[in-house]
LOTOR-457934 format. One line per 5 residues: their letters; for each residue x, y, z of N, C-alpha, C, O. Coordinates in Angstrom, 1 decimal. Layout:
% LOTOR-457934
A = X,Y,Z,X,Y,Z,X,Y,Z,X,Y,Z | ...
***
This chain:
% LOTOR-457934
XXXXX = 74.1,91.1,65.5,73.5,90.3,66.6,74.6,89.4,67.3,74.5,89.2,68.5 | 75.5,88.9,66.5,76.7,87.8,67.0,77.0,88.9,68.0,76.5,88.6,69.1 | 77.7,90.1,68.0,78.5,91.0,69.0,77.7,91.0,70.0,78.2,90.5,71.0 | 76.4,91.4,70.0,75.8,92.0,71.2,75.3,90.2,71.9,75.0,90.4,73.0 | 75.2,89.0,71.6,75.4,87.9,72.4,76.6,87.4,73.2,76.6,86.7,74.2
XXXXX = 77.7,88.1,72.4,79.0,87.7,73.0,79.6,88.3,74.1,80.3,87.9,75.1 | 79.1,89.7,73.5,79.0,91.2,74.9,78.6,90.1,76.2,79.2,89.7,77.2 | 77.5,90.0,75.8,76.2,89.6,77.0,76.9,87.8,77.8,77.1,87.4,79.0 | 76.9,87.2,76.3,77.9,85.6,77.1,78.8,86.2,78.2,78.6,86.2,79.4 | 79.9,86.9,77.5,81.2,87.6,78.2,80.7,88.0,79.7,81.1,87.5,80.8
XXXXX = 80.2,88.7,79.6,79.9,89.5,80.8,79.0,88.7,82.1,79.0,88.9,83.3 | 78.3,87.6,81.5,78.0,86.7,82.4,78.9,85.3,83.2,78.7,84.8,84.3 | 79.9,84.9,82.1,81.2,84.5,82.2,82.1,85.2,83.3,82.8,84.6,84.1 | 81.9,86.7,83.3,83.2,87.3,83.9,82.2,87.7,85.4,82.7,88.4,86.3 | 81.1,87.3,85.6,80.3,87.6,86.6,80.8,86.3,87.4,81.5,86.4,88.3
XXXXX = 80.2,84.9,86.7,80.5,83.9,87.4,82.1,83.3,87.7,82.4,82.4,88.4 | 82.8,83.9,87.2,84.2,83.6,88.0,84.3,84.8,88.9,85.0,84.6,89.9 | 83.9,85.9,88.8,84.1,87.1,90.0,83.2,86.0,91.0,83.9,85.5,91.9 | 81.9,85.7,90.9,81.3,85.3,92.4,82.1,84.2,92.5,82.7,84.2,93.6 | 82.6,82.9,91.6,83.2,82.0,92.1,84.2,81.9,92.9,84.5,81.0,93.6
XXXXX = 85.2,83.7,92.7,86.4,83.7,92.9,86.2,84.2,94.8,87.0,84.0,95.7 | 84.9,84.7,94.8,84.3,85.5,96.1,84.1,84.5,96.4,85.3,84.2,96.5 | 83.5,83.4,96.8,82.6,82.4,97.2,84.3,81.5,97.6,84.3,81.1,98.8 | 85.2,81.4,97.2,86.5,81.0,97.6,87.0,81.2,98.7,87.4,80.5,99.6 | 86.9,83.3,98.5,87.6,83.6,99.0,86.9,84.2,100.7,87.4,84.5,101.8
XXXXX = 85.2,83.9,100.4,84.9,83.9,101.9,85.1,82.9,102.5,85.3,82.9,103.8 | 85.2,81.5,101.4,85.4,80.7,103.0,87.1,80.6,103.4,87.4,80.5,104.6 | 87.7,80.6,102.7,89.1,81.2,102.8,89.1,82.2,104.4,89.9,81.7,105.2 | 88.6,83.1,104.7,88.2,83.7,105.6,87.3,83.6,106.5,87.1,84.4,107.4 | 86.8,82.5,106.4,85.5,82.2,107.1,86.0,82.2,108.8,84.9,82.5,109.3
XXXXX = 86.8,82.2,109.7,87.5,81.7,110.6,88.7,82.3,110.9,89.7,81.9,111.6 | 88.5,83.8,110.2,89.9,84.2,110.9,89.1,85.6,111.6,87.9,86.0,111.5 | 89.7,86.1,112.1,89.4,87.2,113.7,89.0,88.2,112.7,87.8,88.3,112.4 | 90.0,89.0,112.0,89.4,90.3,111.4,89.4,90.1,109.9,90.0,89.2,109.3 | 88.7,91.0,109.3,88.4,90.5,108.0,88.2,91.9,107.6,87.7,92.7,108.4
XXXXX = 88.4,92.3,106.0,88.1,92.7,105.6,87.8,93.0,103.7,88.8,93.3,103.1 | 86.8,93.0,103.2,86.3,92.4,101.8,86.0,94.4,101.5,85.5,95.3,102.1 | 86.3,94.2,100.7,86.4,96.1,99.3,85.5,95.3,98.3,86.2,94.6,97.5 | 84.5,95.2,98.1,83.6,94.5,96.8,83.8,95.5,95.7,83.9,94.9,94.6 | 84.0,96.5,95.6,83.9,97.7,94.0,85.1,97.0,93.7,84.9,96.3,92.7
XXXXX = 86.8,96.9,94.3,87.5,96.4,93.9,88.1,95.2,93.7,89.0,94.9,92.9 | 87.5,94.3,94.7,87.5,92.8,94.7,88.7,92.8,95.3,89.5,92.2,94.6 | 89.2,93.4,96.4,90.5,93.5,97.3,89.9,93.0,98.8,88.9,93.5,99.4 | 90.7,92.1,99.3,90.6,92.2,100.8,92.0,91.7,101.4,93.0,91.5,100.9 | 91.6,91.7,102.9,92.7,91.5,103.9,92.0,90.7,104.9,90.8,90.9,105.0
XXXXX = 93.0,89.8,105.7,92.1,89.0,106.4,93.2,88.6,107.3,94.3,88.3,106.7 | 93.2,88.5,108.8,94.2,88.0,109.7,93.8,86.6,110.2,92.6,86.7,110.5 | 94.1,85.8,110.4,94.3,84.4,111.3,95.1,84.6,112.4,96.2,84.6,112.0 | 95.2,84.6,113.5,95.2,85.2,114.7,96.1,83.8,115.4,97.3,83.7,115.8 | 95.0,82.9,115.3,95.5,82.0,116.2,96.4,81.2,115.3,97.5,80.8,115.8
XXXXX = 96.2,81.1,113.9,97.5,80.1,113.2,98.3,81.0,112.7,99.2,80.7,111.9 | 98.1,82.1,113.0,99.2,83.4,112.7,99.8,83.6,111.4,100.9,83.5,111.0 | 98.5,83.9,110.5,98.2,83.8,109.0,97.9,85.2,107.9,96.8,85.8,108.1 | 98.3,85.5,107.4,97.5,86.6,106.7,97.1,86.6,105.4,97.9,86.4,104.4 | 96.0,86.7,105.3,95.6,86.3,103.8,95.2,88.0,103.0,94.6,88.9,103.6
XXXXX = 95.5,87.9,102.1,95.2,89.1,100.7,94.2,88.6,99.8,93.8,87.4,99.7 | 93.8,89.6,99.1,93.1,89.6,98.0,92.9,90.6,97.2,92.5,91.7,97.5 | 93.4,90.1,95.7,93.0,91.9,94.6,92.4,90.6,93.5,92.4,89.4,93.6 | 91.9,91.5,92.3,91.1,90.9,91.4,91.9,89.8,91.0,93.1,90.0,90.7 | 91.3,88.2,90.9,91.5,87.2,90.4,92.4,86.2,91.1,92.5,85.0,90.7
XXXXX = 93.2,86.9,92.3,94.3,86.5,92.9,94.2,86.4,94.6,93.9,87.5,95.2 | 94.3,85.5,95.2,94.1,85.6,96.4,95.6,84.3,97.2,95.9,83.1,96.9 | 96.3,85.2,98.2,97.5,84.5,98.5,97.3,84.2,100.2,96.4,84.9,100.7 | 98.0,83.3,101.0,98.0,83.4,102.5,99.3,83.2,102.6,99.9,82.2,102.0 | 100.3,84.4,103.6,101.6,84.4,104.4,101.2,83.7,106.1,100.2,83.7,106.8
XXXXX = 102.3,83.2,106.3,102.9,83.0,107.2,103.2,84.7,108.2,104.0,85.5,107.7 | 102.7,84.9,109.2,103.5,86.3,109.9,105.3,86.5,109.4,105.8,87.5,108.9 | 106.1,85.3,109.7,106.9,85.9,109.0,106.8,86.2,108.2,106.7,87.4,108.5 | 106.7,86.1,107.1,106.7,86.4,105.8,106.1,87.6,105.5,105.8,87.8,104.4 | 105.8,88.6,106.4,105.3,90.0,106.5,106.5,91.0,106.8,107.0,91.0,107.9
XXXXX = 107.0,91.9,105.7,108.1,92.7,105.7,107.5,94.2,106.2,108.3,95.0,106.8 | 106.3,94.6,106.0,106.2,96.0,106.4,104.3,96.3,106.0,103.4,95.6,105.6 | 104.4,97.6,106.3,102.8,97.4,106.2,102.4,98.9,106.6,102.8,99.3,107.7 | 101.5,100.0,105.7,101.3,101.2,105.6,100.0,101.5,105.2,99.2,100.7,104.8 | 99.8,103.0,105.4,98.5,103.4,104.9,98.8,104.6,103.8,99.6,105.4,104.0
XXXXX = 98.0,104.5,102.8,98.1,106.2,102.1,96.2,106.2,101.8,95.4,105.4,101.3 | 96.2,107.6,102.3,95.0,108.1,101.9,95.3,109.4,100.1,96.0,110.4,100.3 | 94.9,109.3,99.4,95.2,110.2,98.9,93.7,111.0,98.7,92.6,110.4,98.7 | 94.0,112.3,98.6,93.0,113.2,98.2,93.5,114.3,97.7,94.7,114.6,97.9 | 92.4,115.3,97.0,92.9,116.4,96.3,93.3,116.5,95.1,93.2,115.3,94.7
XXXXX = 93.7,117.4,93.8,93.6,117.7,92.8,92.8,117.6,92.0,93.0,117.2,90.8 | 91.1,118.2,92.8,90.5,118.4,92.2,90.0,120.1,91.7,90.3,120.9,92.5 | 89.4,120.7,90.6,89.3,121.3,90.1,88.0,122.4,90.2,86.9,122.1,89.7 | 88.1,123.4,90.8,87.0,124.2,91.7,86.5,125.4,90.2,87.4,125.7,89.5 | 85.5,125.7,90.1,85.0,126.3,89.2,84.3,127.8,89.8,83.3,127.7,90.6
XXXXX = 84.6,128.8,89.6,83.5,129.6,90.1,83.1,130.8,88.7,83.5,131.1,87.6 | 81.6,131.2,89.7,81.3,132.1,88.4,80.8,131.4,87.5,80.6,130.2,87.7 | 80.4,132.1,85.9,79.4,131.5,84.7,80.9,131.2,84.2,81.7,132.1,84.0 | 81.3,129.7,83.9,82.8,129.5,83.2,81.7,128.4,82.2,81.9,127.2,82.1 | 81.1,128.9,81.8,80.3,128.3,80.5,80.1,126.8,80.0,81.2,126.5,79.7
XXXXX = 79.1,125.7,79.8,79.3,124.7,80.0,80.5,123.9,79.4,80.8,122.9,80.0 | 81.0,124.3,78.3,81.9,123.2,77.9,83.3,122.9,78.9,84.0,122.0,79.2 | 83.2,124.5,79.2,84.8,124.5,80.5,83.8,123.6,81.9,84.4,122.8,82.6 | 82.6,123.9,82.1,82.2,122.7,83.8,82.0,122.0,83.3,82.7,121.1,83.8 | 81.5,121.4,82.2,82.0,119.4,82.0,83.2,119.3,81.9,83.9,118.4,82.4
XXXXX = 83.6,120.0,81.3,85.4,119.4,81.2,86.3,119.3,82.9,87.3,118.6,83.2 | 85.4,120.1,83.9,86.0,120.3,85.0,85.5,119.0,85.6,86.2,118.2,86.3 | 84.2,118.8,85.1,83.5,117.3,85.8,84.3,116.3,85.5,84.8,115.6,86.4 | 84.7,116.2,84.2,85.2,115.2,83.7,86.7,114.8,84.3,87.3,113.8,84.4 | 87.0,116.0,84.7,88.6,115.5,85.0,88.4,115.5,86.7,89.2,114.9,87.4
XXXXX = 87.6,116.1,87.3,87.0,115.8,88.3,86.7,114.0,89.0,86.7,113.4,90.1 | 86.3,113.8,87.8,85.7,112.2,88.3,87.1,111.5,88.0,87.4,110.9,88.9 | 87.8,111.5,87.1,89.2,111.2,86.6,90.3,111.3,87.7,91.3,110.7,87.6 | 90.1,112.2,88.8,91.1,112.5,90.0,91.0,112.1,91.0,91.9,111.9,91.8 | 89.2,111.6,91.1,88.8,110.8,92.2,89.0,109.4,91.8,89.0,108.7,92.8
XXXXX = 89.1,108.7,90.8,89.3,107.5,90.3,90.9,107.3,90.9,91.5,106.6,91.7 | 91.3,108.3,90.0,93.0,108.5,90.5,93.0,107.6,91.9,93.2,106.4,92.2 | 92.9,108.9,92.7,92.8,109.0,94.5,92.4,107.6,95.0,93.0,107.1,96.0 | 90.9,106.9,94.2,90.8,105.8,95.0,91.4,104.8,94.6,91.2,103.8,95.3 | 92.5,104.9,93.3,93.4,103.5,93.3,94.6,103.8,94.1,95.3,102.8,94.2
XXXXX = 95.1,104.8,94.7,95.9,105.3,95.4,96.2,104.9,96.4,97.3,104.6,96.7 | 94.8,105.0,97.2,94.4,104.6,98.4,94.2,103.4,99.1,93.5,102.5,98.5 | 94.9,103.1,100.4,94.3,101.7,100.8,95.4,101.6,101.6,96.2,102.5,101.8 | 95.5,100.1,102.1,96.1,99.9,103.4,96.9,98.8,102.1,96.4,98.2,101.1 | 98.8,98.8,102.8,99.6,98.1,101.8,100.5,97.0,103.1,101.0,97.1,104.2
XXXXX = 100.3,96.1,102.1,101.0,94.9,102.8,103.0,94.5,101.8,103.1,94.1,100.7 | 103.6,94.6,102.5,104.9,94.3,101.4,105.2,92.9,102.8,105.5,92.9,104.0 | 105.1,91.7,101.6,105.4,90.6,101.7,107.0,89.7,100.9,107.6,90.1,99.9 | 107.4,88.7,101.7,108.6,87.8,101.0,107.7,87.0,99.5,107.5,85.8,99.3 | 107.6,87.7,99.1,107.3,86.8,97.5,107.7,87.7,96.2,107.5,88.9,95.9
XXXXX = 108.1,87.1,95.7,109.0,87.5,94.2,108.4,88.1,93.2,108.7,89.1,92.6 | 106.8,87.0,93.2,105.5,87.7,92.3,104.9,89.0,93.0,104.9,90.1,92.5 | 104.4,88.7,93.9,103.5,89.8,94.4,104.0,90.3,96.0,103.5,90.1,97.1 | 105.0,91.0,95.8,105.8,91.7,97.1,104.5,92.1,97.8,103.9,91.6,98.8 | 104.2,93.3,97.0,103.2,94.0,98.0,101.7,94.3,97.0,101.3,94.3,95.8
XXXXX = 101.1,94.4,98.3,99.4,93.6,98.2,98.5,95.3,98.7,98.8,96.0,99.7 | 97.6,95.5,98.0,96.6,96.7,98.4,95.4,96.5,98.8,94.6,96.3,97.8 | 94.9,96.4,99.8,93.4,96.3,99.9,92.9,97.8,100.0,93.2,98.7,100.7 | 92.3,97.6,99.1,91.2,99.2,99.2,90.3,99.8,100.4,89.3,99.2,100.8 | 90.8,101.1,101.0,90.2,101.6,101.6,89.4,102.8,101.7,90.3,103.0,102.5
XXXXX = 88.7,103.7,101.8,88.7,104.4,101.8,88.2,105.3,102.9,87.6,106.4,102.8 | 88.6,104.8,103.7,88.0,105.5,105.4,89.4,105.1,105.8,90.0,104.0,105.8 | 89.8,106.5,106.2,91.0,106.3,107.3,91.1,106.0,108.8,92.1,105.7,109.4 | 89.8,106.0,109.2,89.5,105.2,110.3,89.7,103.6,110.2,90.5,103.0,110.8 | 89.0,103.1,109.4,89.6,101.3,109.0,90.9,101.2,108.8,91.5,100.2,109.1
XXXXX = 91.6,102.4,108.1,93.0,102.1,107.7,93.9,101.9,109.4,95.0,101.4,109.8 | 93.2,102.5,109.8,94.1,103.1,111.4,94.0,101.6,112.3,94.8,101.1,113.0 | 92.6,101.2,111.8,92.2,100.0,112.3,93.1,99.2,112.0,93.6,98.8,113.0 | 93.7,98.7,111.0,94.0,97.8,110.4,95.6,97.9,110.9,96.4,97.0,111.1 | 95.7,99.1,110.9,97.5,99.6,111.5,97.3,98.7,113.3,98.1,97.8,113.6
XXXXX = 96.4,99.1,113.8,96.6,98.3,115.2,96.5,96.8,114.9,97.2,96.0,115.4 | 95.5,96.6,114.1,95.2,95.1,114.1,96.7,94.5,114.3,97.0,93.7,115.2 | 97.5,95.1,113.2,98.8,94.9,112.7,100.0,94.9,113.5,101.0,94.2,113.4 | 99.9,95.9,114.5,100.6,96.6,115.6,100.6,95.2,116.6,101.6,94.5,117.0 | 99.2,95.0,116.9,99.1,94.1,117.8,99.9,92.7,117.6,100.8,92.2,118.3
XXXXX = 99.4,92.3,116.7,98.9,90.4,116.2,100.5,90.5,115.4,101.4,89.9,115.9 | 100.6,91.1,114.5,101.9,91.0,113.8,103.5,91.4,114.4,104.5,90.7,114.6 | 103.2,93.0,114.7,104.3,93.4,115.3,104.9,92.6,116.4,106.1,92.5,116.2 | 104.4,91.9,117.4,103.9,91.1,118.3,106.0,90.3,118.3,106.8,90.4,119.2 | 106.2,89.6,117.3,106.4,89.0,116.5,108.0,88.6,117.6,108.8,87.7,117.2
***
């Protein structure tokens, strides 16, 4: 009974610093032009336009640059290497295909996302998660515009 209270403490513990850390990091954002919050991964990106700011975010960690301080900035979509089944291939070979199936797509979506490489020592470069390459493209002009600008 101790384990399964501590499970349960734990997990409410690691809930209220996730929202605390969200609850920060909106108003952190509250005020800048484009914005964007990934909740599955607790990643965002956010521009300040007029004080010419860019703020990040990945789990636990949330930083704001100066435009200088912006060295480069890209997209990768990954997809593919998943595993096609045809025919009776008997169940233990299609779960095993599922299984590594969902394992490729896990892959792909930490892969993915729009990348910021910044002047800092700790955290050069920053991922916000994406997974629509339309937002990613978005985020290339936002960047094009406001940043390149420079």
């Amino acid at each position: 009974m101790g384990l399964g209270a501590w499970l349960i403490w734990s997990g409410i513990k690691k809930m209220r610093n996730e929202s605390a850390s969200t609850d920060e990091w909106l108003s952190l954002i509250a005020n800048t032009q484009y914005q964007y919050t990934n909740k599955s991964d607790c990643s965002g990106i956010a521009i300040d336009t007029k004080e010419r700011v860019l703020h990040l975010r990945h789990p636990n960690l949330f930083k704001s640059y100066p435009f200088s301080e912006i060295r480069s900035w890209r997209y990768h979509l990954s997809t593919g290497g998943h595993i096609r089944t045809y025919g009776n291939v008997g169940l233990q070979a299609g779960m095993q295909a599922v299984g590594e199936n969902i394992r490729v797509n896990r892959e792909n979506k930490k892969a993915s996302g729009f990348f910021v490489t910044v002047r800092d020592i700790d955290n050069p470069e920053w991922r916000a998660g994406m997974s629509s390459e339309k937002e990613m493209k978005r985020w290339m002009e936002i960047f094009a515009q406001f940043v390149g600008e420079q």
